[in-house]
Every structure is written in structure tokens, then in C-alpha cells.
N, C-alpha and C positions, 0 to 999 in steps of 0.2 A: 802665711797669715792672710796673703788676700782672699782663700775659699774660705777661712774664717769667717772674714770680713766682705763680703761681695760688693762691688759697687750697687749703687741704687738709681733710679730716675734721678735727674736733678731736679729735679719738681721739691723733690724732698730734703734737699740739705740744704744747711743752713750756712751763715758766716760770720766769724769771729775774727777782730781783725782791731789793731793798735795804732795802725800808720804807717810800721816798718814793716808789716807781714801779717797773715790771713788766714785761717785755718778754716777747713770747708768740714762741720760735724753732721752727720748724717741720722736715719733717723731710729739706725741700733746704737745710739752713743757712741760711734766710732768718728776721730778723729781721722779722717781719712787723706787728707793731705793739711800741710803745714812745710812751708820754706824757713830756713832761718841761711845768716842772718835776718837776711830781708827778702824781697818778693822774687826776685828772680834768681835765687840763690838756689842750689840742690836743697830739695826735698826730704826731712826728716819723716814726714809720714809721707808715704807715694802711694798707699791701697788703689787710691781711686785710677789712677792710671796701670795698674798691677805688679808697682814695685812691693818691695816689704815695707813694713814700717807702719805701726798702727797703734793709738791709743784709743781705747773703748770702756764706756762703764754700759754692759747690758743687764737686764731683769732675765734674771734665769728661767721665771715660768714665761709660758707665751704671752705675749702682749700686743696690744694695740698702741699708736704712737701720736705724740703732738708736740707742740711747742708754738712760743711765741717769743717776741721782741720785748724787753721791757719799755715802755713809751722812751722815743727821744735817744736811745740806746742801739750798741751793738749786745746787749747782755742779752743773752740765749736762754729759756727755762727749756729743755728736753722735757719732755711730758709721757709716761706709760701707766698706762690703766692695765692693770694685773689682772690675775681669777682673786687676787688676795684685796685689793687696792690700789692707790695711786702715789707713784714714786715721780720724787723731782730732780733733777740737773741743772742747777744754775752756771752757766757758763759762760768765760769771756775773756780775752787777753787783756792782761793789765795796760789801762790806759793812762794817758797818751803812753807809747810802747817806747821801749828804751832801745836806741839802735845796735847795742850791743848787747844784749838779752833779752830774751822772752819770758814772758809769767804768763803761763796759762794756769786760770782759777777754775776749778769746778767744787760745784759745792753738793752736796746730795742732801736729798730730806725726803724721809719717808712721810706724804703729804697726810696717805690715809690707810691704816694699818702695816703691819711690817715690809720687809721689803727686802729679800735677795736679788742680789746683781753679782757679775761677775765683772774682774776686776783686768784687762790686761794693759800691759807698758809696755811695747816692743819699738825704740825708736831705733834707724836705720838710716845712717845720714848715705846723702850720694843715690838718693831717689832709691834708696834701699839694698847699694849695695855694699854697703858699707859695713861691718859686724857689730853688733855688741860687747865693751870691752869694759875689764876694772872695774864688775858690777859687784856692790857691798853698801854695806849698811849697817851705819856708825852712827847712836844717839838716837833710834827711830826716825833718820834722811837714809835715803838710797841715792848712793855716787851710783853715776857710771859715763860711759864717754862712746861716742860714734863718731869714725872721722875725725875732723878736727872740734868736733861739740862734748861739751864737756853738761854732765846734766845730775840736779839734785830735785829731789823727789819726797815730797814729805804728805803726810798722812794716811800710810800705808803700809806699817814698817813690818806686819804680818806677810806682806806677798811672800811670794818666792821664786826663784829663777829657776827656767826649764828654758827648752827652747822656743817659747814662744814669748820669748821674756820675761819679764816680774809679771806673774798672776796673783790672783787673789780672790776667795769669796768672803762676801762682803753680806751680813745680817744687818739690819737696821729697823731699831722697833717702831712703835708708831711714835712721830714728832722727832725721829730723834735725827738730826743731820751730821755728816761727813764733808770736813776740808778738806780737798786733796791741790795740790801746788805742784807744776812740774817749773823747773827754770832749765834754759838751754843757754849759754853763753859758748862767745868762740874762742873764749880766752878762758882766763881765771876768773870766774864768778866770785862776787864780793863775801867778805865774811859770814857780813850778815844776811841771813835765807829771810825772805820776805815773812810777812805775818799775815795770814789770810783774811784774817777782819780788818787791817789796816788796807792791804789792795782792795781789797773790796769796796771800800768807803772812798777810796781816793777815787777808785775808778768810775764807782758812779758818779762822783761830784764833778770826773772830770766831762763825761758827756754830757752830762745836765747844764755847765758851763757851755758847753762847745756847740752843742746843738736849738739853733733857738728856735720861738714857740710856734714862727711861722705861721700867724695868726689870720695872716691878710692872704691866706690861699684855700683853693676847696682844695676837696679831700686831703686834710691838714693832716693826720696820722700816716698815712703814705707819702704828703711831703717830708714831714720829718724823717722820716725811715728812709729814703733815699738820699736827705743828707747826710744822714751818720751813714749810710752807705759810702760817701764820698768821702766822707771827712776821714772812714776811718782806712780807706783805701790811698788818703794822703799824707806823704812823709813829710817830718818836720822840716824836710827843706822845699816842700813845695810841689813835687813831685806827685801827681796821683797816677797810678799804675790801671790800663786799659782795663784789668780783669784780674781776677786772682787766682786764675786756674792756667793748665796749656793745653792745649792737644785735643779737648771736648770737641767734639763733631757737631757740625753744622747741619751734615747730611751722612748718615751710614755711609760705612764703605767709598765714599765719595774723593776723600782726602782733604777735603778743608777740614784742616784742620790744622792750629795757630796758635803759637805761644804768644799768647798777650800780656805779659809780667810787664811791661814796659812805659813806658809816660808816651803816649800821642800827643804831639800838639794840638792836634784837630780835639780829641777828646778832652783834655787839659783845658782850652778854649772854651767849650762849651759849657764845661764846669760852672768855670769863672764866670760865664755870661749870666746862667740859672744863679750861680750866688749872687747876683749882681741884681736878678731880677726881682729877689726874696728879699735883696738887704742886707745880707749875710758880708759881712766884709773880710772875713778870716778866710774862707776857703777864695773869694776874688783874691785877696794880695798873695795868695799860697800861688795861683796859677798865675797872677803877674809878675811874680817873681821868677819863678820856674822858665818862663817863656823870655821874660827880658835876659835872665842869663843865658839862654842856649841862644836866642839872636845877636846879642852882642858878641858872645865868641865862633858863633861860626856865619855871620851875615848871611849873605844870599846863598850860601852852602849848607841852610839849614836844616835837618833831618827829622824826618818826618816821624823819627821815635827815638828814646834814647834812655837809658838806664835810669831807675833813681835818683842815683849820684850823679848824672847830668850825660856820663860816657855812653859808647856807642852800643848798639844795642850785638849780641853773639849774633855773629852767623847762624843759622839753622843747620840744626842736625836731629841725631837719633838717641836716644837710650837703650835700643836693645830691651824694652821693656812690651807686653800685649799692648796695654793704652789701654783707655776707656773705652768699652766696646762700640766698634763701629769707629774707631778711632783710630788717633794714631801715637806714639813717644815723643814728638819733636819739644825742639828747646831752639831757643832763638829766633829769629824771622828774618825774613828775604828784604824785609822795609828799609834795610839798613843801606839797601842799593839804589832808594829809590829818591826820584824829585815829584814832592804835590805841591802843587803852586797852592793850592788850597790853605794851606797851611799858614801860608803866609795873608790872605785876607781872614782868616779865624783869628788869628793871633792883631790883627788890628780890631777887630768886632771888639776883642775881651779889652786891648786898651782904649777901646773907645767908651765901653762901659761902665770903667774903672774910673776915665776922667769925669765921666758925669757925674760920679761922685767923689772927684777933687782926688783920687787916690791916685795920682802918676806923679813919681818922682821924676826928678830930675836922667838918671839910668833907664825908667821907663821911657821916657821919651827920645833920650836915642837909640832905643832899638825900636819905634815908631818911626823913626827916621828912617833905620836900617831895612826895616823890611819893606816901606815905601819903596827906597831906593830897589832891592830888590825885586820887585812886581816891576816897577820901568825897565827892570834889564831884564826879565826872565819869563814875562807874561807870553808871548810869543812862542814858546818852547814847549811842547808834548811834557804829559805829566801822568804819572801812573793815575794820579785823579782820588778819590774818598774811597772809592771802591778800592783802590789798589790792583789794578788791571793794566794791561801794556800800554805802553806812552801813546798816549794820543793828545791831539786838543781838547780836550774837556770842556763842555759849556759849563758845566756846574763850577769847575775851579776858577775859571775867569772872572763869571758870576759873582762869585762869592770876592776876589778879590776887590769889585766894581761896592759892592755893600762896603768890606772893610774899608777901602778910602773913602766913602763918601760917610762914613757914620763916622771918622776921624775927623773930618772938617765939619761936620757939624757938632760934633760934642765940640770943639776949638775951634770957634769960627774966626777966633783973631792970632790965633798959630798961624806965623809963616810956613808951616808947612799948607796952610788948611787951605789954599789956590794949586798947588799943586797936586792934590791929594785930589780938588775936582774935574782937574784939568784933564788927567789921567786916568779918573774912571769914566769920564765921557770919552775918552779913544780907547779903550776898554772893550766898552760897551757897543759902540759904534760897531767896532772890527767885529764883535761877537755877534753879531743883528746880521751883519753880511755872512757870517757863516754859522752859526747856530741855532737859525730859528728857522722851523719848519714852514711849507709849506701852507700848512693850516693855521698858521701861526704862534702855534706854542714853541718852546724851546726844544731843541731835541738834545741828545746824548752830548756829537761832537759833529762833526764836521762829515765825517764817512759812516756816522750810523744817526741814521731820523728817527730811532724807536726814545719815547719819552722816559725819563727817568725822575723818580721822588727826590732824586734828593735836588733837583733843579728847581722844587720849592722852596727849598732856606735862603736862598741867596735875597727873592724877594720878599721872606717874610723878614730879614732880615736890613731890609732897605733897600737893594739893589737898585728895585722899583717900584711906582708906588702900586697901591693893592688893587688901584681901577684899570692901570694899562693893561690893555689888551692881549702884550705878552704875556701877564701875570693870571690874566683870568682865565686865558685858552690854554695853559700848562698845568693848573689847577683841575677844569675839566677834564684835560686829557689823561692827568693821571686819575682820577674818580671810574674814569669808563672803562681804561686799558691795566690799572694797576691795583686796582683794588678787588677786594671781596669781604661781603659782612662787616667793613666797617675794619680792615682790616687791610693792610698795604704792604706791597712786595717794593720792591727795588726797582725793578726792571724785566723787561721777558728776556730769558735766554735764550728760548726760542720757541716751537711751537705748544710746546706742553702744556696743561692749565697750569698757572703761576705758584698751588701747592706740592704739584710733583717737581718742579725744579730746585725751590727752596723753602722753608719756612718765609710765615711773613714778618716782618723787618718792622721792629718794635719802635725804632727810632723815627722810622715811616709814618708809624701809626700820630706817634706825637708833631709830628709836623706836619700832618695832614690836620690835626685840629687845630694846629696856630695861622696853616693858610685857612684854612676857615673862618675860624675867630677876626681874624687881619680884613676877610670880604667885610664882614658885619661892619665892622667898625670905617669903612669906607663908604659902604651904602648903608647907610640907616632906616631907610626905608624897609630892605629886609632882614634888618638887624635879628630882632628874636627867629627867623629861621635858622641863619646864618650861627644863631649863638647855639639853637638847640643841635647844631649838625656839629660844631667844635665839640659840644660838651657827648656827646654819644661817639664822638672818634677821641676822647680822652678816658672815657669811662670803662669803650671796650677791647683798649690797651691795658689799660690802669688793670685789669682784670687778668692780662697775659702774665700772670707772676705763679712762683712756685708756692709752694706752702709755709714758706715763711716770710713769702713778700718780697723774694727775690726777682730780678729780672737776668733773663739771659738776651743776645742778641737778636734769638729768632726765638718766634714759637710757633710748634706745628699745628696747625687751628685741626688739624683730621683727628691727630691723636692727642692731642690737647697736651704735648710737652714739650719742653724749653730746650732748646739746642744752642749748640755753643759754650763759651768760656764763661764761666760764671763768678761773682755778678756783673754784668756788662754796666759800665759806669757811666758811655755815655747815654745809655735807656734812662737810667734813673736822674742824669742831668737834665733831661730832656721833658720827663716826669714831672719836677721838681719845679723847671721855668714855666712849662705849660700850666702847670696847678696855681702860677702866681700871674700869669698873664689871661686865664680864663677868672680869674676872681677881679681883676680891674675896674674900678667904674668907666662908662663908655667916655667918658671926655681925657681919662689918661690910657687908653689903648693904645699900642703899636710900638714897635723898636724904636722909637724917636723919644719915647715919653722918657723924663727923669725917673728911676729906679730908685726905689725905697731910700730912707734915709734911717 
């Protein structure tokens, strides 16, 4: 099925996604991957990586292709303009998603004159290697089971089974549409089989509830689309998974290449900080939750990534599968070995933001305790770092813990913790000045590399320090001169290459190169409207690095204008999301300090 189905640019697919699991549709109407139960579970559809497994509704004459978001939604319309007309695909996982079954809705309507499509169902649990078994069709539903997935299928009862699964051709005159329902459960699926007008209405009432109008940000239709991005990337227990793909290549041939099915802290964090900056209180208490539970049970032992369900993340391995071209099979990650000290001032940033709007329980604040405690015993200690690179001292992770204490003592200035909290980002910081700051004065890397790195601007756009020190303005410049192009920002040099043949540039870079921006303005007033016009052109020619359906990946390659990596990258679109709500501020509530929406 996969020369059937070819993979495509990820420019061009789209995503459908409930909270427990993500389907990536592409733009022949192929369902090209989908995990059940949940995100990091084996692969019922694996095309895109080149297992079996595929569900497709394509137009049998040639066509041209589109789609969009419905506003405020994960609902997907596929779009194809015929020789004949124009045919529709309304699609989308029934929301919010039930952690023991899937409802994938697709709706068809012939928009404008008739409409042939061809119909195929081939699911294939175990990334595809699984068989097709016990396939029949009783009352116009198709049973059948893969693995341990057990699967009903209604509005199709014409297919027929070959080896490419239940096909079907499908006629459809003008106006007139098609329900089609798949359910996947890992058990016994309930009696009753959903009713497609009933998901449909619930589902959209559910994101129209969930997503809100985000009224007080620019470019308000790509903020809301990056938090149903989030939202629908988050499990009902709190959980948002880094990506919802694995193995998509960074760089051809290269080997990054990374199963991100997993909850980051670092990513998790930032979530919650961007909901926190909108006002958004559901996806903040979703990531304060998440993070107080993995600190309280594992303290200063805490890991830098960890299942859904809270456990630890597989080891990496293979599938024995091509991969996405230029890629590679893996499942799992190396993260599961590692200590980011970073982690742990991220995870103070988000309950510091959370208290500013009174939202820390009692359980949140002792693992504000916990991980306090932890930064005194651990800060001194080599740490793979954001990058996830061999242990060093990190000036960015130090950094970043030095904002998280001191943005905890002042959201709590009358917490007993909130003297120790300053006491210990000033030895922090101190220790970090004597070995992390260059020459020239900006911050460097760590200690045994002076080359400047981007992400050494969050720590002060995040408080660290304030936005006139010296440190803060000479690391700013030094990434504009050494790390940038077109408004455009890489990571770091690898080494001597120009910074596009090393890697794509770093989308997450891009957004924080306009909040250290935005952050000068608001410190000098004087060159405020410069300052603003240089945030908002380093937000707009990010904002632009998205696929065709508004997705974001981790990198994009500015040469051949496509998106690399695991897709959709959750913390781009957190980042997206704060930025669009911190560039719309009036100038007297600017900066990390200011009280966050109510």
C-alpha cells in the first residue's frame, strides 16, 4: 500500500487529533499514520514512514488539492477541484477523544457537480505488521480486527475485501454527501456504533468550548489554530506529547532523526507559560498538573520526558521499516538517559505563572519546593542542556534556572520559600558570570565552547535579567550578527558551514528572537517603535514558516522553503501562540513580570 500511497512533503499534511492520538491526512486523502490507543502506541496507519496501513478517500480523475481548518478547530475540509468539479472531505477525530477508542468522522459532499473517489480501508496494527483478520459485514457495519484492535466501519457496506483491504468506488451526485465512521477500540467496542450527526455536533461544540476567541492577540487566527494545536495534542490527564509523528528527518540522510510521541517537560512548560499568557486556564492547569505529578514522584530524579501516562519513556530502537525518506524507523529516545537541569527552571517559570493567576494548589507548591530543592543540589552538575548534547555546563540551563527562582519569588513575595528562591539565583548567577560569559561580553554556550547560542535569549526574556544589562544586550546582538539570516535564526554554528547547510533554521529561534526584541522596546522607550517594528517582522517571517495547512514543524529549510522534522512541533506553536499575545500588549503591561490575562 505504501507505492499506492506515497509519502508527500510535509508542507502538505494536515492533522487531526482528539488528545489521546493524531492522524497525519495528507493531500491524496490518505490517512497516512494514526497510533492507537494513544500517541506513542504501534501505528495503525504507518504509510508515512513505509509500513502498511492506510486509509484514503481519493477523486479518481486527476486533481488539484486544498484544505483548511475550520476556525477555532482541529476539523479538516480536504479540498479537490476535478476536470468535473469540486469535491469535499470534512474530517476529524471525535472530540475530546475517548482513551479507549477512536472515532475518526469523515464526511464527503460533492460541493460542485458529481464526484468519483475511490474508497480504500487497509488498517494494519504494529506499524503495519500486523494482518488483516475476521473482516465481514453484518447490517451495513464492517467488523474486522488487527492485532489486538478490534475495528467497525460504517457507511460503506458496498466495499469489498481484496488485498488491499475494503475498497470501494464511490459516485456522488452534485450536493449530495457521504458519512463514513471508522472506530478502533483495544477491547470490546460498546454496543452502540456512534451516529455521525451526533459526533459531529458534539465535536464541534467541543472545540468551540475548548478553544477561546483569543481576542487580545495579533494574528488571532493563527493564534487560535496553534492552540487547538495544543489543546488537541493534550491528554485528559495533562499530558501534551512533543509531536505527533517519529523518525521525520531534520536533515536527509543525516540521522536525526527522533521519536517525539512523548510529554517534554521543557515543552509541557512552555505550553502552560503561552496559556498563561492568552488567559487560557485549561491548557495552564493541564501542564501544571502534569509537571507537579512527575516532580512530586520522582524529585530531583526528574526526567526530561516521559509517556502520557506519566511512565518512562522506551528506549530507542528500530522497526525494520524504509522510514520517511531521508529518514529513519526509530521508536523511543535516548532522553530517557538523560539529566537537563533546564527542566527544572521551566517547570518553576510555568508555576510561577500559574500563581500569578492564583492557580497553585496546595500539591503544586510542593513540587515548587521540590524542584527549588533540586536546582540547590544539582545546579553544579553537567547536563545534556535543550539541545540534548553531551553533558556539559550549560549556560542556557543555569540561566534558565536563575529566571525560574526569581520569577517564583516574585509571583510569592511573601512565600517562605521566596528568600531562598533569591538567595540562590544570585549564586547561580554569580558562579555563571565567572564562567559563561564571553569575552565580549555576551553569554556563550558553556564553559569549554564561547560560540553564542539562541536559546541563551529565553532565560532573559524570561527574567533572568533585566532587558538593559549588558549581558542581555551583547547576547542579543551577538546572536542577530552570528546566528541569523533574513530574519531567520539557527541555534548555533556547528561549525564552519553557512548556518543553512548545517541545519534548517530553528522556528522556536525565530519566536524568541522577536520577544528579545519586543523585551529591548519596552526597556528603552525611546527606541520603542524601532524595537517594535523589528519584533513584529521576526514574528511575521516565522509566522509564515508553516505548511499548508498552518502547521509548524521544528525547522524550516529557508533554500527549499520545507519543513523538517516531527510534525506538528508543539513547542513552535507555544511559542507562536505567547509571542502573538506579548506583541499585542500595551507598552505599560509588557515583560515577563506583568500579571497575565484574567
Amino acid at each position: 500500500m505504501s507505492t499506492l500511497f506515497p509519502p508527500h512533503a510535509l508542507h502538505d499534511y494536515a492533522l487531526l487529533a482528539d488528545g489521546e492520538r493524531g492522524a497525519l491526512i495528507g493531500p491524496d486523502g490518505a490517512v497516512a499514520w494514526l497510533c492507537a490507543p494513544t500517541w506513542h502506541d504501534d501505528a495503525v496507519f504507518a504509510s508515512l514512514i513505509g509500513g502498511k496501513g492506510v486509509y484514503a478517500i481519493t477523486p479518481e480523475e486527476r486533481y488539484v488539492f486544498g484544505g483548511y481548518y475550520e476556525e477555532g478547530t482541529l476539523i479538516w475540509r480536504s479540498r479537490w477541484v476535478t476536470g468535473d468539479g469540486v469535491v469535499e472531505c470534512r474530517e476529524a477525530l471525535a472530540f475530546p477523544g475517548d482513551p479507549d477508542r477512536l472515532v475518526l468522522l469523515r464526511q464527503l459532499h460533492a460541493v460542485d457537480g458529481p464526484a468519483r473517489l475511490r474508497v480504500v480501508l487497509d488498517p494494519r496494527a504494529d506499524y503495519g505488521r500486523a494482518g488483516l483478520e475476521q473482516v465481514h459485514e453484518r447490517d451495513g457495519v464492517w467488523h474486522m480486527r488487527s492485532g489486538g484492535h478490534r475495528l467497525r466501519w460504517q457507511g460503506m457496506p458496498s466495499a469489498t475485501v481484496g488485498e488491499q483491504g475494503l475498497t470501494a468506488d464511490l459516485v456522488l451526485r452534485e450536493g449530495e454527501r457521504r458519512d463514513l465512521v471508522l472506530e478502533c477500540s483495544g477491547g470490546e467496542p460498546p454496543r452502540r456504533l456512534p451516529e455521525a450527526g451526533e459526533a459531529w455536533r458534539e465535536t464541534e461544540a467541543a472545540w468551540h468550548r475548548s478553544v477561546p476567541r483569543l481576542d487580545g492577540t495579533i494574528a488571532t487566527t493563527d493564534a487560535r489554530r496553534s492552540y487547538a494545536v495544543l489543546r488537541g495534542l493534550t491528554t485528559r490527564n495533562g499530558g501534551m506529547v512533543a509531536a505527533a509523528t517519529t523518525s521525520l528527518p531534520e536533515r536527509a540522510e543525516e540521522g536525526r532523526n527522533y521519536d517525539y510521541r512523548y510529554v517534554w517537560i521543557r515543552d509541557q512548560s512552555y505550553a502552560g507559560q503561552a496559556a498563561a499568557a492568552v488567559g487560557a486556564p485549561e491548557l495552564l492547569d493541564d501542564a501544571v498538573r502534569f509537571v507537579t505529578e512527575r516532580l512530586l514522584a520522582d524529585g530531583p530524579g526528574l526526567a526530561p520526558a516521559y509517556t502520557v501516562h506519566g511512565g518512562a519513556v522506551p528506549e530507542q530502537g528500530e522497526l525494520d521499516l524504509p522510514g520517511y525518506p531521508g529518514g529513519f524507523d526509530r521508536v523511543g529516545n535516548h532522553v530517557r538517559e538523560q539529566f537537563q537541569l533546564d527542566c527544572f527552571g521551566e517547570a518553576l517559570l510555568l508555576f510561577a505563572a500559574a500563581e500569578r493567576l492564583h492557580r497553585l494548589d496546595t500539591a503544586s507548591w510542593k513540587a515548587v519546593e521540590t524542584a527549588v530543592r533540586a536546582v540547590a543540589d544539582r545546579w553544579r552538575e553537567p547536563d545534556a542542556g535543550i539541545w540534548e548534547l553531551d553533558d556539559h555546563r550549560w549556560t542556557h540551563s543555569r540561566l534558565t534556572c536563575v529566571a525560574g527562582l526569581r520569577a517564583v519569588a516574585a509571583a510569592a513575595p511573601r512565600h517562605p520559600l521566596s528568600g531562598t528562591c533569591v538567595r540562590l539565583a544570585d549564586t547561580i548567577l554569580a558562579a555563571t558570570t565567572e564562567t559563561g560569559l564571553h569575552p565580549r561580553g555576551h553569554w556563550q554556550r558553556a564553559p569549554h565552547d564561547p560560540k553564542v547560542d539562541a536559546a541563551l535569549l529565553l532565560p532573559s526574556v524570561r527574567g533572568a535579567l533585566p532587558a538593559d544589562d549588558p549581558r542581555t544586550r551583547a547576547t542579543l546582538a551577538a546572536c542577530r550578527r552570528e546566528l541569523t539570516q533574513d530574519h531567520f535564526a539557527y541555534r548555533f554554528r556547528h561549525d564552519d558551514r553557512p548556518l543553512e547547510e548545517a541545519e534548517g533554521a530553528f522556528l522556536l529561534c525565530g519566536f524568541v528572537m522577536a520577544l528579545a526584541e519586543h523585551r529591548q522596546g519596552r526597556a528603552d522607550p525611546a527606541h520603542e517603535q524601532g524595537q517594535a517594528v523589528s519584533a513584529h517582522r521576526w514574528f511575521e517571517r516565522n509566522r509564515g514558516a508553516c505548511g499548508a495547512s498552518g502547521l509548524y514543524a521544528e525547522e524550516f529549510d529557508i533554500a527549499q522553503r520545507q519543513l523538517r522534522g516531527n510534525l506538528p512541533q508543539a513547542f513552535v506553536h507555544a511559542l507562536l501562540l505567547e509571542t502573538a499575545a506579548r506583541l499585542a500588549e500595551p507598552p505599560q503591561n509588557r515583560g515577563p513580570d506583568r500579571e497575565e490575562r484574567t
